[in-house]
PyMOL CGO cylinders between C-alpha atoms (Angstrom):
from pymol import cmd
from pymol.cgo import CYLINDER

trace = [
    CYLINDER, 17.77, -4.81, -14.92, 14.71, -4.73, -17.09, 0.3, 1, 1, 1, 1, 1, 1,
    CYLINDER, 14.71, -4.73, -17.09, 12.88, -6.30, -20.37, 0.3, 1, 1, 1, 1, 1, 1,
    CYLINDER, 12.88, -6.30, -20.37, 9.85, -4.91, -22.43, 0.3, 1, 1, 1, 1, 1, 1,
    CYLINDER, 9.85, -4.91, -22.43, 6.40, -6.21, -20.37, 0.3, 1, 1, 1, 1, 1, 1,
    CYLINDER, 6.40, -6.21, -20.37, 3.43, -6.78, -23.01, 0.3, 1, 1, 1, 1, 1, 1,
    CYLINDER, 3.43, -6.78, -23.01, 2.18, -2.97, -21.91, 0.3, 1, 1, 1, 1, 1, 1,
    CYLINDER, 2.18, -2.97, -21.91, 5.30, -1.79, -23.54, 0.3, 1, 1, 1, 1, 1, 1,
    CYLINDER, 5.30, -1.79, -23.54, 5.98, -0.35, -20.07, 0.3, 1, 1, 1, 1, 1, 1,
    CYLINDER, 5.98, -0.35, -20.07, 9.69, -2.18, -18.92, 0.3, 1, 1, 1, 1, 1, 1,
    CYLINDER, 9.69, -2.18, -18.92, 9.73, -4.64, -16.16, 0.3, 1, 1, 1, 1, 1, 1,
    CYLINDER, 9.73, -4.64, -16.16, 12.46, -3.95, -13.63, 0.3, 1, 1, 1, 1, 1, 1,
    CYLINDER, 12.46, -3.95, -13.63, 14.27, -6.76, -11.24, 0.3, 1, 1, 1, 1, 1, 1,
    CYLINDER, 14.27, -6.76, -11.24, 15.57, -4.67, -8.57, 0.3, 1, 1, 1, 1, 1, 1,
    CYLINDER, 15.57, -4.67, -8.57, 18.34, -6.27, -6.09, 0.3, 1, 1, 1, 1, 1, 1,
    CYLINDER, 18.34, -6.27, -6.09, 19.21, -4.92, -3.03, 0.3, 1, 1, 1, 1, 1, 1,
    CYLINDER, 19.21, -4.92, -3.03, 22.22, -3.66, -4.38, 0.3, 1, 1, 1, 1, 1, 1,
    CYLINDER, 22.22, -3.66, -4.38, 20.55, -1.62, -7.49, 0.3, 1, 1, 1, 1, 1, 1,
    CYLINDER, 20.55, -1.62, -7.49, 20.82, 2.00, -6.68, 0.3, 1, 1, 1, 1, 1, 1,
    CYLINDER, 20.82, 2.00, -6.68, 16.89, 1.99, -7.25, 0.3, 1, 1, 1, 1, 1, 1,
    CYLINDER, 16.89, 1.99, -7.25, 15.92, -0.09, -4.75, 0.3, 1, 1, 1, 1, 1, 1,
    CYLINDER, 15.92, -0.09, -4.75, 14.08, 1.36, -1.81, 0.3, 1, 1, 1, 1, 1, 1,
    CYLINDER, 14.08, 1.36, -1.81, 16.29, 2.13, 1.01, 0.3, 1, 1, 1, 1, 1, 1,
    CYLINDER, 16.29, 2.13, 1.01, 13.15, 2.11, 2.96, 0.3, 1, 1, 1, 1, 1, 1,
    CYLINDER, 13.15, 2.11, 2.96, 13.19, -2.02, 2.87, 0.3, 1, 1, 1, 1, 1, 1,
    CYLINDER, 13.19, -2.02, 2.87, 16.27, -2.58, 4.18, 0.3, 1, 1, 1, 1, 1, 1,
    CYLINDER, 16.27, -2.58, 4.18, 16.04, 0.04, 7.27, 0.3, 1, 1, 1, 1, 1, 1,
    CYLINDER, 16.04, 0.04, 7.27, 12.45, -1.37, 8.47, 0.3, 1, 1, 1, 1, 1, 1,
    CYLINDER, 12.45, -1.37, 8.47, 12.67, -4.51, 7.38, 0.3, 1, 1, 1, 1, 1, 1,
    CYLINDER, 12.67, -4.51, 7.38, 16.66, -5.22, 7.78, 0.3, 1, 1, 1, 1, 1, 1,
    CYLINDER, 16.66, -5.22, 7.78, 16.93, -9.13, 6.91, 0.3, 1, 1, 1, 1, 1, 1,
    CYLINDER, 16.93, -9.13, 6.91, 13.96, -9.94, 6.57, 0.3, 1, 1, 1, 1, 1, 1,
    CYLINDER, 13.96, -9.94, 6.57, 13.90, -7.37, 3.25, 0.3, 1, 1, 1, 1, 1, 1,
    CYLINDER, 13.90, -7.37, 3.25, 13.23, -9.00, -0.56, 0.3, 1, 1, 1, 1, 1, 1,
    CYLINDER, 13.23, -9.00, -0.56, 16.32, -9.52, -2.00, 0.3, 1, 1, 1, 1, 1, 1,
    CYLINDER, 16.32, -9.52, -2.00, 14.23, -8.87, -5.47, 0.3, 1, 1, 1, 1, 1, 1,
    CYLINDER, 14.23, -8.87, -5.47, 11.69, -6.23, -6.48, 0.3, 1, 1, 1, 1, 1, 1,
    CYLINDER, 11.69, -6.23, -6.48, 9.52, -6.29, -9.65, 0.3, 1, 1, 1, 1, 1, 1,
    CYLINDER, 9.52, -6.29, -9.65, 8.54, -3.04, -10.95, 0.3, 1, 1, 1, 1, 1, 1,
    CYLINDER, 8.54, -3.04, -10.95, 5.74, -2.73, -13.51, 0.3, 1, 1, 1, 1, 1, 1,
    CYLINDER, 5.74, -2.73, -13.51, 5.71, 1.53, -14.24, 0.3, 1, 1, 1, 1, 1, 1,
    CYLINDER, 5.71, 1.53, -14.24, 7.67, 4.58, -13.43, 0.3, 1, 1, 1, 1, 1, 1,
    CYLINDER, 7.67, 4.58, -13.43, 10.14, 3.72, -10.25, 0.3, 1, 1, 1, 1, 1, 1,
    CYLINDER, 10.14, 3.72, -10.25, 10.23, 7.33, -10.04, 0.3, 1, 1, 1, 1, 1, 1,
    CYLINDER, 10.23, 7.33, -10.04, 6.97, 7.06, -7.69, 0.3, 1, 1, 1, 1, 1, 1,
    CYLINDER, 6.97, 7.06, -7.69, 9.19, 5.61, -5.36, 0.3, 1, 1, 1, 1, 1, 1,
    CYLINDER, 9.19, 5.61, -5.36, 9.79, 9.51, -4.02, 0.3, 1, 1, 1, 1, 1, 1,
    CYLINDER, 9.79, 9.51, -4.02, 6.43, 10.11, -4.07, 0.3, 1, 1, 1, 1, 1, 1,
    CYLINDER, 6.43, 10.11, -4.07, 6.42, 9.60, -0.27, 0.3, 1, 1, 1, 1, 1, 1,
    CYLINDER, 6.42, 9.60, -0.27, 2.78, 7.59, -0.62, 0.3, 1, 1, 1, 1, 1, 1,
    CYLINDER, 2.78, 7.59, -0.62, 1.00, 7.15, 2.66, 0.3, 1, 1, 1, 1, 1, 1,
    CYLINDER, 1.00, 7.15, 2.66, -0.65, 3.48, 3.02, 0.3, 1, 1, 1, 1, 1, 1,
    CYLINDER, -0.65, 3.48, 3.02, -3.94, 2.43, 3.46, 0.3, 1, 1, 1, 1, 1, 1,
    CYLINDER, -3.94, 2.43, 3.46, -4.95, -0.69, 5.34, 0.3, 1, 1, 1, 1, 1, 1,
    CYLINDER, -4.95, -0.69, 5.34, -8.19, -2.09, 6.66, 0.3, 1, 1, 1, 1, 1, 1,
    CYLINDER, -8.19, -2.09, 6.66, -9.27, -5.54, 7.98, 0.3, 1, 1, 1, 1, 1, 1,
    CYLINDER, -9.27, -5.54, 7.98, -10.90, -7.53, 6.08, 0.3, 1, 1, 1, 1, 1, 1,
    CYLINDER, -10.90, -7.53, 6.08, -14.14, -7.64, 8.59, 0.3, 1, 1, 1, 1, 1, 1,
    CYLINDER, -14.14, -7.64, 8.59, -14.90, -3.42, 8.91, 0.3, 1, 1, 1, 1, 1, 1,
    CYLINDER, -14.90, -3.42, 8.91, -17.75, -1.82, 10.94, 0.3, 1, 1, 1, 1, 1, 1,
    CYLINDER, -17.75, -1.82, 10.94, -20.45, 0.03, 8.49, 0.3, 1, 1, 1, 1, 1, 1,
    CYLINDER, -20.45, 0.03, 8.49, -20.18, 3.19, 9.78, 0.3, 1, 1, 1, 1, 1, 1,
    CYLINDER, -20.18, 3.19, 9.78, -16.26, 2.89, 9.07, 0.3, 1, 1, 1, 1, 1, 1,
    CYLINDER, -16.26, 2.89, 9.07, -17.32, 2.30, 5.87, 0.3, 1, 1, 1, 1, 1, 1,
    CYLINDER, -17.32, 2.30, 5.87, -18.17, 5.37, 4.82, 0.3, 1, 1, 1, 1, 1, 1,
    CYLINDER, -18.17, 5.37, 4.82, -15.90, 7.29, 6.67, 0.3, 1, 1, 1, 1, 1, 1,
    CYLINDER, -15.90, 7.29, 6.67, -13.09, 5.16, 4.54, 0.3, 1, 1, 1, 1, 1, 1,
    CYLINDER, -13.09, 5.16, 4.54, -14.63, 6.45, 1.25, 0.3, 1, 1, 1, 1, 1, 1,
    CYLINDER, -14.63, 6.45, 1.25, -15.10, 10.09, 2.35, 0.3, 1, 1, 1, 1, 1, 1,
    CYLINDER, -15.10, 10.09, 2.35, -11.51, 9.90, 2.94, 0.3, 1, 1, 1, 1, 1, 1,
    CYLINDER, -11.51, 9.90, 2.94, -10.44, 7.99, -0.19, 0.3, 1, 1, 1, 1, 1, 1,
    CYLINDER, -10.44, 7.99, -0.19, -12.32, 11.26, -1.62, 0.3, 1, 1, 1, 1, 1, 1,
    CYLINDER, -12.32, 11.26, -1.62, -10.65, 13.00, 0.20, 0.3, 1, 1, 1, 1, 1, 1,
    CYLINDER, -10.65, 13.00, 0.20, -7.25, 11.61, -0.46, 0.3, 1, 1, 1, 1, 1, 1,
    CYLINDER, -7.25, 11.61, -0.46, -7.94, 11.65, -4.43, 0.3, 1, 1, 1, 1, 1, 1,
    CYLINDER, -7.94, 11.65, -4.43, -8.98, 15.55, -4.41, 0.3, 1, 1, 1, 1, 1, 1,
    CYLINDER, -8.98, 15.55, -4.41, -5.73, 16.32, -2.97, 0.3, 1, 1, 1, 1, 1, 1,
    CYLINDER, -5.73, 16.32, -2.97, -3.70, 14.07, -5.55, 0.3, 1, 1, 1, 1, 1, 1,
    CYLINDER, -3.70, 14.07, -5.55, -2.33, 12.67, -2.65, 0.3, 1, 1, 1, 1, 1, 1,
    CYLINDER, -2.33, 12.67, -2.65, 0.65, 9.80, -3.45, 0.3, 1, 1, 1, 1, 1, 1,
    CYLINDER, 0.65, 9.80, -3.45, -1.14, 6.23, -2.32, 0.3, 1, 1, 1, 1, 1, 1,
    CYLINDER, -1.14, 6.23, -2.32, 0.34, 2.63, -1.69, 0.3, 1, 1, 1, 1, 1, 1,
    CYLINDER, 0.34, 2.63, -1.69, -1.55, -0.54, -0.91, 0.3, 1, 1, 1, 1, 1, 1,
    CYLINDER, -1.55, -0.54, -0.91, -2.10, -3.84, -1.62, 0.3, 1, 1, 1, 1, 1, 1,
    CYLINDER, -2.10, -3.84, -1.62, -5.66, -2.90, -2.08, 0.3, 1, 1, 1, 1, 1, 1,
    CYLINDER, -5.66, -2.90, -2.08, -7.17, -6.39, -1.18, 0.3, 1, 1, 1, 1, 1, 1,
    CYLINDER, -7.17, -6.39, -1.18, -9.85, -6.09, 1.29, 0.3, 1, 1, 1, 1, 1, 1,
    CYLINDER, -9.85, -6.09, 1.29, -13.45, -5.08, 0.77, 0.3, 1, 1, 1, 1, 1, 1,
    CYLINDER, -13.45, -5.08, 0.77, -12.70, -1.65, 2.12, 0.3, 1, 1, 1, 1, 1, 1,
    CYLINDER, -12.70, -1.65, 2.12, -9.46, -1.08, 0.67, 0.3, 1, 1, 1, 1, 1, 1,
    CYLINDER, -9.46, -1.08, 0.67, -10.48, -2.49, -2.84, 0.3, 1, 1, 1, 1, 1, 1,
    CYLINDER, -10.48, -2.49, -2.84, -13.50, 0.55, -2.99, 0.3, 1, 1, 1, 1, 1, 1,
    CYLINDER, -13.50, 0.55, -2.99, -10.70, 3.08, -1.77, 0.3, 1, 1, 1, 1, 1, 1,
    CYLINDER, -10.70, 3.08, -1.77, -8.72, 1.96, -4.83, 0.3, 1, 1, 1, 1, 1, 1,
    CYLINDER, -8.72, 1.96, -4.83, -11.84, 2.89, -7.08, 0.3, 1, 1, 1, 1, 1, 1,
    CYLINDER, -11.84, 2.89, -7.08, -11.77, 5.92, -6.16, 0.3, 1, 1, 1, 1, 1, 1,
    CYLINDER, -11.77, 5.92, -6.16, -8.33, 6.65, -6.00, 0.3, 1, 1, 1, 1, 1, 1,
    CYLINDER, -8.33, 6.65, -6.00, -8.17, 5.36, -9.69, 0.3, 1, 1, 1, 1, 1, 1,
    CYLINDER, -8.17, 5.36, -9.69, -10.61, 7.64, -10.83, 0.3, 1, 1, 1, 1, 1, 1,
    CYLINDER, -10.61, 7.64, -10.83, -8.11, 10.87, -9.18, 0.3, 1, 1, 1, 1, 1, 1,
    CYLINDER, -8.11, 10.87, -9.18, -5.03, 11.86, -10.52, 0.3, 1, 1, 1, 1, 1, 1,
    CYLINDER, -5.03, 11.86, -10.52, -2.51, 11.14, -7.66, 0.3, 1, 1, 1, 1, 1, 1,
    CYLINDER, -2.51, 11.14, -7.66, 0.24, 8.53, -7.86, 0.3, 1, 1, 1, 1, 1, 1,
    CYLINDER, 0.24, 8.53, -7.86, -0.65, 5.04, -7.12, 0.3, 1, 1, 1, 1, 1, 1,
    CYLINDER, -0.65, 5.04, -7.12, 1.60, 2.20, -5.90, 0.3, 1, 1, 1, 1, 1, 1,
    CYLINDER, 1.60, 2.20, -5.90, 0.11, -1.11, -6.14, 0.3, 1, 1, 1, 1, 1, 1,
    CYLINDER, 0.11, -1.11, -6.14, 1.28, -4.32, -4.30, 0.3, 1, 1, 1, 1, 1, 1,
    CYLINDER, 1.28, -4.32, -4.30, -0.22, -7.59, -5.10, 0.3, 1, 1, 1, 1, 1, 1,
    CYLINDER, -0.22, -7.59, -5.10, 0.42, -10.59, -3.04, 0.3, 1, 1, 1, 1, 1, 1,
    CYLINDER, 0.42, -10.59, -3.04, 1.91, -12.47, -5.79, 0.3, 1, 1, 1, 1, 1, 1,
    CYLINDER, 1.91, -12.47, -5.79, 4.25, -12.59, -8.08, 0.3, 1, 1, 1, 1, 1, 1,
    CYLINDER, 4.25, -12.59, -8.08, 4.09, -9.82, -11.23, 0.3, 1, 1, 1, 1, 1, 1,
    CYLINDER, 4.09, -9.82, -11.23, 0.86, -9.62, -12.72, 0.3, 1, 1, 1, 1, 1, 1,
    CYLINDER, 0.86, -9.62, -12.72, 1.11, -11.30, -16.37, 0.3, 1, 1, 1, 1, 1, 1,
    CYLINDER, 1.11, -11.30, -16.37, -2.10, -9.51, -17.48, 0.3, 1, 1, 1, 1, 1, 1,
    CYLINDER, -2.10, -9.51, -17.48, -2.86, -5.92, -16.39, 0.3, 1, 1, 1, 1, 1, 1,
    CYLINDER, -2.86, -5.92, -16.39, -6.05, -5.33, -15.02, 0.3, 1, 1, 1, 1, 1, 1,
    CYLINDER, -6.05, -5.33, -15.02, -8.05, -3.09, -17.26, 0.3, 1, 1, 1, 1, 1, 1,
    CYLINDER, -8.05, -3.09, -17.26, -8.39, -0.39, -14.63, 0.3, 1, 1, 1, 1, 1, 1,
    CYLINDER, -8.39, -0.39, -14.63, -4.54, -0.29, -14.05, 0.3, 1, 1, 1, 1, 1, 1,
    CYLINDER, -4.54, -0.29, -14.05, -3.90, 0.18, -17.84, 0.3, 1, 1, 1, 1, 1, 1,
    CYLINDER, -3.90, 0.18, -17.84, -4.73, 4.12, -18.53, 0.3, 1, 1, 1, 1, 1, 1,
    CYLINDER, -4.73, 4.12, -18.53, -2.86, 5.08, -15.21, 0.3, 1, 1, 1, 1, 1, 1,
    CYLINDER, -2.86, 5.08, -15.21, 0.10, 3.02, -16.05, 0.3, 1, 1, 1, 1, 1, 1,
    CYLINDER, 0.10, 3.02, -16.05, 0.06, 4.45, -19.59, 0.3, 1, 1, 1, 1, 1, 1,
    CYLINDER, 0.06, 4.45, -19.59, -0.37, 8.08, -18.41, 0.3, 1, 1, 1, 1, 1, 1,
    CYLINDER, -0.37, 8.08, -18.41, 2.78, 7.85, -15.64, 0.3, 1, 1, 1, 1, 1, 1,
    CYLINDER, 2.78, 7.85, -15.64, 1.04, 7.41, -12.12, 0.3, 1, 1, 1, 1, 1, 1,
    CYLINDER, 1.04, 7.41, -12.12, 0.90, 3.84, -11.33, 0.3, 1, 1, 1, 1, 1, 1,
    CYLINDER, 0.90, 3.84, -11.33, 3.67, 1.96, -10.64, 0.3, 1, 1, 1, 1, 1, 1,
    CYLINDER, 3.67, 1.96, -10.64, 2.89, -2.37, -9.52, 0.3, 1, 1, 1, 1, 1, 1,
    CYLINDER, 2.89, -2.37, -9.52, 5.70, -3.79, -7.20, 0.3, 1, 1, 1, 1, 1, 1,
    CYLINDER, 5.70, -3.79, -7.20, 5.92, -7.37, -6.09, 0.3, 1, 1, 1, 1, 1, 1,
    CYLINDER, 5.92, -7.37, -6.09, 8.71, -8.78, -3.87, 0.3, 1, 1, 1, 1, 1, 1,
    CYLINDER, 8.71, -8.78, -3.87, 7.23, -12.36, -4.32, 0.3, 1, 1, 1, 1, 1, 1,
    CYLINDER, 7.23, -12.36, -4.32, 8.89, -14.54, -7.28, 0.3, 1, 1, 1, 1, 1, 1,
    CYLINDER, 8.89, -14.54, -7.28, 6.95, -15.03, -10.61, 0.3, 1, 1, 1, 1, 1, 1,
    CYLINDER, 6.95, -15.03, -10.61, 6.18, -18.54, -9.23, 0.3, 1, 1, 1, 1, 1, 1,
    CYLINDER, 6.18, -18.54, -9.23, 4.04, -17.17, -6.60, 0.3, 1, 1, 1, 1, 1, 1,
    CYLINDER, 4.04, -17.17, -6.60, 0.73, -17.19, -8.24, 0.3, 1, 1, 1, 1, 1, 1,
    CYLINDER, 0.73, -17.19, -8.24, -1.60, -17.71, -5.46, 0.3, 1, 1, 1, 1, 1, 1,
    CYLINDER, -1.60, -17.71, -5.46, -2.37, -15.33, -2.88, 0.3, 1, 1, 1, 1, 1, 1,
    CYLINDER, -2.37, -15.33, -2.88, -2.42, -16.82, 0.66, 0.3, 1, 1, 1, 1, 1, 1,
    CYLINDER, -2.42, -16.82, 0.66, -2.61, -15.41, 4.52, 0.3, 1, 1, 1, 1, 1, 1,
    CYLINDER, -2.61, -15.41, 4.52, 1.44, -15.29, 4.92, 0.3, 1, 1, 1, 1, 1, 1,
    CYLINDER, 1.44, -15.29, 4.92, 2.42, -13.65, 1.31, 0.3, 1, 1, 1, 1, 1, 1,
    CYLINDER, 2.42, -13.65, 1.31, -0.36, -11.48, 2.25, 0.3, 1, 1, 1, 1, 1, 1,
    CYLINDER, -0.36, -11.48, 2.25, 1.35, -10.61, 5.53, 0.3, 1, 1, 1, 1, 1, 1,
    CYLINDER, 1.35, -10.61, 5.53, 4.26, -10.26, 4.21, 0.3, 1, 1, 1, 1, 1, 1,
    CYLINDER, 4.26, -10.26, 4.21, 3.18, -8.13, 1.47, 0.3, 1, 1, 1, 1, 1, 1,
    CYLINDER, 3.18, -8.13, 1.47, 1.84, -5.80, 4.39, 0.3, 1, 1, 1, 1, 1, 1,
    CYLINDER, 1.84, -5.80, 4.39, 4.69, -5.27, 5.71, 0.3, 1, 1, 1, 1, 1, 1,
    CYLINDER, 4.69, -5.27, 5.71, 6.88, -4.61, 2.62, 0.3, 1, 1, 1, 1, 1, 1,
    CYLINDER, 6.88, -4.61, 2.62, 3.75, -1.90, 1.96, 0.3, 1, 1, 1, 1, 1, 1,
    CYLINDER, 3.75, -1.90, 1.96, 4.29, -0.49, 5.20, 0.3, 1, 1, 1, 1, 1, 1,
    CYLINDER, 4.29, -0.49, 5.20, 8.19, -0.40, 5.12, 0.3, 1, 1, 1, 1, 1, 1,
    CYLINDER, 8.19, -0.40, 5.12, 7.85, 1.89, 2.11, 0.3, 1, 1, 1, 1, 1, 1,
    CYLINDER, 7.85, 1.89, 2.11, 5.07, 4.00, 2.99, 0.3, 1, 1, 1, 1, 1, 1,
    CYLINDER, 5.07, 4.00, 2.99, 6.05, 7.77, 4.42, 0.3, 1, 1, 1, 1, 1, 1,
    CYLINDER, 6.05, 7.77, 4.42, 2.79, 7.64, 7.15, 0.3, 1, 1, 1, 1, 1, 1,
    CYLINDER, 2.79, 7.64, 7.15, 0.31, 5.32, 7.22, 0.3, 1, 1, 1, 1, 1, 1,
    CYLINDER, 0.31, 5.32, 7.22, -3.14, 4.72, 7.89, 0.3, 1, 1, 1, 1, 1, 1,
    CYLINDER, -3.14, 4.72, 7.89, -5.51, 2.25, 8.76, 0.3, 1, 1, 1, 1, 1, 1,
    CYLINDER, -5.51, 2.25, 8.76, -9.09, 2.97, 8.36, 0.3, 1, 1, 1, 1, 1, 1,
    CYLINDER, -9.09, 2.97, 8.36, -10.01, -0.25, 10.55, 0.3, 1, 1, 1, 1, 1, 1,
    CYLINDER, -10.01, -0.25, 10.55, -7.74, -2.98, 12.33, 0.3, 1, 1, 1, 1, 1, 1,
    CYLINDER, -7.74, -2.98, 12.33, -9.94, -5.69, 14.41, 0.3, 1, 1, 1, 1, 1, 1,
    CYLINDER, -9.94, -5.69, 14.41, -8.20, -6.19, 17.75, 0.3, 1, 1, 1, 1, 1, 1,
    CYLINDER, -8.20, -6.19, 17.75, -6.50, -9.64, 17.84, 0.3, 1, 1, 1, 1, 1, 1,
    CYLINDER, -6.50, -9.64, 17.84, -5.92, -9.74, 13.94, 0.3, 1, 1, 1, 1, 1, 1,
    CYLINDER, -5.92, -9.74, 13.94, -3.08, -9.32, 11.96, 0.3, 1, 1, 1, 1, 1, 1,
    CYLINDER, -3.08, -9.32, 11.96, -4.03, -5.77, 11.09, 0.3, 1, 1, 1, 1, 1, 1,
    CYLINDER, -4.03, -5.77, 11.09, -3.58, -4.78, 14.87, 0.3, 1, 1, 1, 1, 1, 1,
    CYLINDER, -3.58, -4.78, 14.87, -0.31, -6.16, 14.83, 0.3, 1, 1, 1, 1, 1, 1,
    CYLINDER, -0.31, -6.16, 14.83, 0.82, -4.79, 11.84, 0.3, 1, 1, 1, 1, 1, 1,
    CYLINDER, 0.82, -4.79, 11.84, -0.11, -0.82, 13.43, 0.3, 1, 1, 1, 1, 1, 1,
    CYLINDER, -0.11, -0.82, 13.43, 1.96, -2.19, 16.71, 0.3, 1, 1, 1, 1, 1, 1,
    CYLINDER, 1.96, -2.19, 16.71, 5.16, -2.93, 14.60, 0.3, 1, 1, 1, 1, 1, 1,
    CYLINDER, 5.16, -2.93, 14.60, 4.50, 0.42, 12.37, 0.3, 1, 1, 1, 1, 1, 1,
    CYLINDER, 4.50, 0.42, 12.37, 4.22, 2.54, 15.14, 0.3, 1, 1, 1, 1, 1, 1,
    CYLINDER, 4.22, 2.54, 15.14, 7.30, 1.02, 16.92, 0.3, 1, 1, 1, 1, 1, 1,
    CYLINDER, 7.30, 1.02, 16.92, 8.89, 1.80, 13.83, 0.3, 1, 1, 1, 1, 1, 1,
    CYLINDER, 8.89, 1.80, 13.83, 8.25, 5.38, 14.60, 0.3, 1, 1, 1, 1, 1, 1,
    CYLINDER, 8.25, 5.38, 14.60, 6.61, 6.03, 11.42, 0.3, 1, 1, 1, 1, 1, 1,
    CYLINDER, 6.61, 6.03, 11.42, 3.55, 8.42, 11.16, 0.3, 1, 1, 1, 1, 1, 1,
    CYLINDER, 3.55, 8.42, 11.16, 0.22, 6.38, 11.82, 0.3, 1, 1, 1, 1, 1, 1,
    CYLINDER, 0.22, 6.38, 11.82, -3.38, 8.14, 11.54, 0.3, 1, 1, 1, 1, 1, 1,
    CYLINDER, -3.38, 8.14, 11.54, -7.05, 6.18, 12.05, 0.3, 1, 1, 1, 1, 1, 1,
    CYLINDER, -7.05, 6.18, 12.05, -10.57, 7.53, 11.92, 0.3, 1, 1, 1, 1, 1, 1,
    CYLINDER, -10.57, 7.53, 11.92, -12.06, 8.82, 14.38, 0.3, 1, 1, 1, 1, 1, 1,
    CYLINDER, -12.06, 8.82, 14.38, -14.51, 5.86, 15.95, 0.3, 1, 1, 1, 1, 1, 1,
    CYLINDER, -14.51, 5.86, 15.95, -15.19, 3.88, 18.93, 0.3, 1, 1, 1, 1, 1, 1,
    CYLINDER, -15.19, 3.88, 18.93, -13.81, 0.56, 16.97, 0.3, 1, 1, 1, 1, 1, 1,
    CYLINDER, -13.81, 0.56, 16.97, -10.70, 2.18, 16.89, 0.3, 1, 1, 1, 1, 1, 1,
    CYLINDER, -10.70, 2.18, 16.89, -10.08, 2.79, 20.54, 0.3, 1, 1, 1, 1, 1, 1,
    CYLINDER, -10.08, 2.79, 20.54, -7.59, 0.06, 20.31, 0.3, 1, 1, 1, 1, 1, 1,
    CYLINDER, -7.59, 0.06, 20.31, -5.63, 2.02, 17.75, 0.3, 1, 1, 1, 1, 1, 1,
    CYLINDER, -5.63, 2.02, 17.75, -5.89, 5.15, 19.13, 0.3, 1, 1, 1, 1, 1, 1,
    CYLINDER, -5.89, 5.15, 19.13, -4.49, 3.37, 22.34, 0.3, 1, 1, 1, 1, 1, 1,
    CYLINDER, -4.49, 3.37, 22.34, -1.71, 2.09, 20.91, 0.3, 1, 1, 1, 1, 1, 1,
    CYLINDER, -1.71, 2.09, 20.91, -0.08, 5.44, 19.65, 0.3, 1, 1, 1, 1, 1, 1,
    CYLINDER, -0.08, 5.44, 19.65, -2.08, 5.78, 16.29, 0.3, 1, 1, 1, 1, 1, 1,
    CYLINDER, -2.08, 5.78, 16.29, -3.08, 9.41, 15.45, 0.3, 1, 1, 1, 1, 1, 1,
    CYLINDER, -3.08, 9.41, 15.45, -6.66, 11.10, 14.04, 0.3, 1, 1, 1, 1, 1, 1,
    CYLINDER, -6.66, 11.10, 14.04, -6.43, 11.13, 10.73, 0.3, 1, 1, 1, 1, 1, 1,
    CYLINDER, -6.43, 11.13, 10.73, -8.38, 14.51, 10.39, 0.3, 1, 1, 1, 1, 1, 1,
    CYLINDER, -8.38, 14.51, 10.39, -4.85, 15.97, 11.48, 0.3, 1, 1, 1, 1, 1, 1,
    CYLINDER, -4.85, 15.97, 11.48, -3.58, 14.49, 8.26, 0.3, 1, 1, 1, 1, 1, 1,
    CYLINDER, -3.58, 14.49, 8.26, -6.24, 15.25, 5.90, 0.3, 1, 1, 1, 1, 1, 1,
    CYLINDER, -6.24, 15.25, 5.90, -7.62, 18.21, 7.93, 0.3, 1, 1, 1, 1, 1, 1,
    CYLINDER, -7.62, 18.21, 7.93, -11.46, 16.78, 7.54, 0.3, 1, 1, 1, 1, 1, 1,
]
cmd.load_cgo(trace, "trace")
């Protein structure tokens, strides 16, 4: 079910039992699934099979600029991206990825954005960016668990995923655990920082993106 958002793009509540919600949710997420999804774009992009990006918030410099070459990367090949796009290092992927032509998939850790941002408005208008949130409208602060959670729910719909940094201890390391014992695809850079990735069953990127 939908209604008109002030884009003139529709807004779509999707329950679990709307033929348009992900299926994706509910097989690596089971219970713990949203029971609602907002949907700000074209739920098309849902079979877009987007790989995710993720980074900790704290990132080592030289991973820096490996994480843009491959946002480069990623946005030469039109590639289908999904995020929440909130750290640092994910945040200057996003730039760049916004400045492509691929399909983008945007999760906030909120509730629906009331206001687009003004560098979400030309790729929503043209087709290629589609804004999910399985928080309610209430939700307008973003904390440590929605964020989590958000994670997750970015993960769950993601086809492979990457993460360009995840400091060992931190949340970001134990999201790659769970994704990998999901059995989904998971890629990292290439970097001694990594080694706990790499140990735990994640994949070089370069095989991915053949860089």
């Amino acid at each position: 079910m939908g209604f008109l958002h002030q884009t003139g793009k529709s807004l779509l509540s999707l329950v679990s039992a709307d033929p348009q919600y992900p299926a994706a949710l509910r097989a690596f997420l089971g219970q713990t699934a949203p029971a609602v999804v907002s949907a700000l774009g074209d739920p098309a992009l849902f079979d877009s099979h987007p790989l995710a990006l993720f980074c900790s918030a704290r990132c080592p410099g030289s991973l820096i600029v490996q994480a843009t070459d491959l946002a480069h990367a990623l946005a030469d090949r039109g590639a289908a991206v999904i995020g929440g796009f909130h750290t640092p290092v994910e945040r200057a992927c996003l730039e760049i990825l916004l400045a492509g032509a691929g399909p983008l998939i945007v999760c906030p850790a909120r509730g629906m954005v009331k206001t687009i941002p003004a560098e979400f408005r030309q790729p929503l208008a043209a087709g290629r960016l589609l804004l999910l949130s399985p928080f309610a409208e209430s939700e307008r602060r973003v904390t440590a668990e929605l964020a989590a959670a958000r994670n997750r729910f970015v993960a769950a719909l993601a086809a492979r995923v990457i993460f360009i940094h995840a400091a060992p201890g931190g949340r970001t390391e134990a999201l790659a655990t769970e994704v990998i014992g999901w059995g989904k695809p998971v890629y990292t850079l290439a970097h001694p920082d990594n080694r706990n990735l790499v140990d735990g069953g994640a994949m070089d990127v370069c095989t991915l993106v053949g860089r």
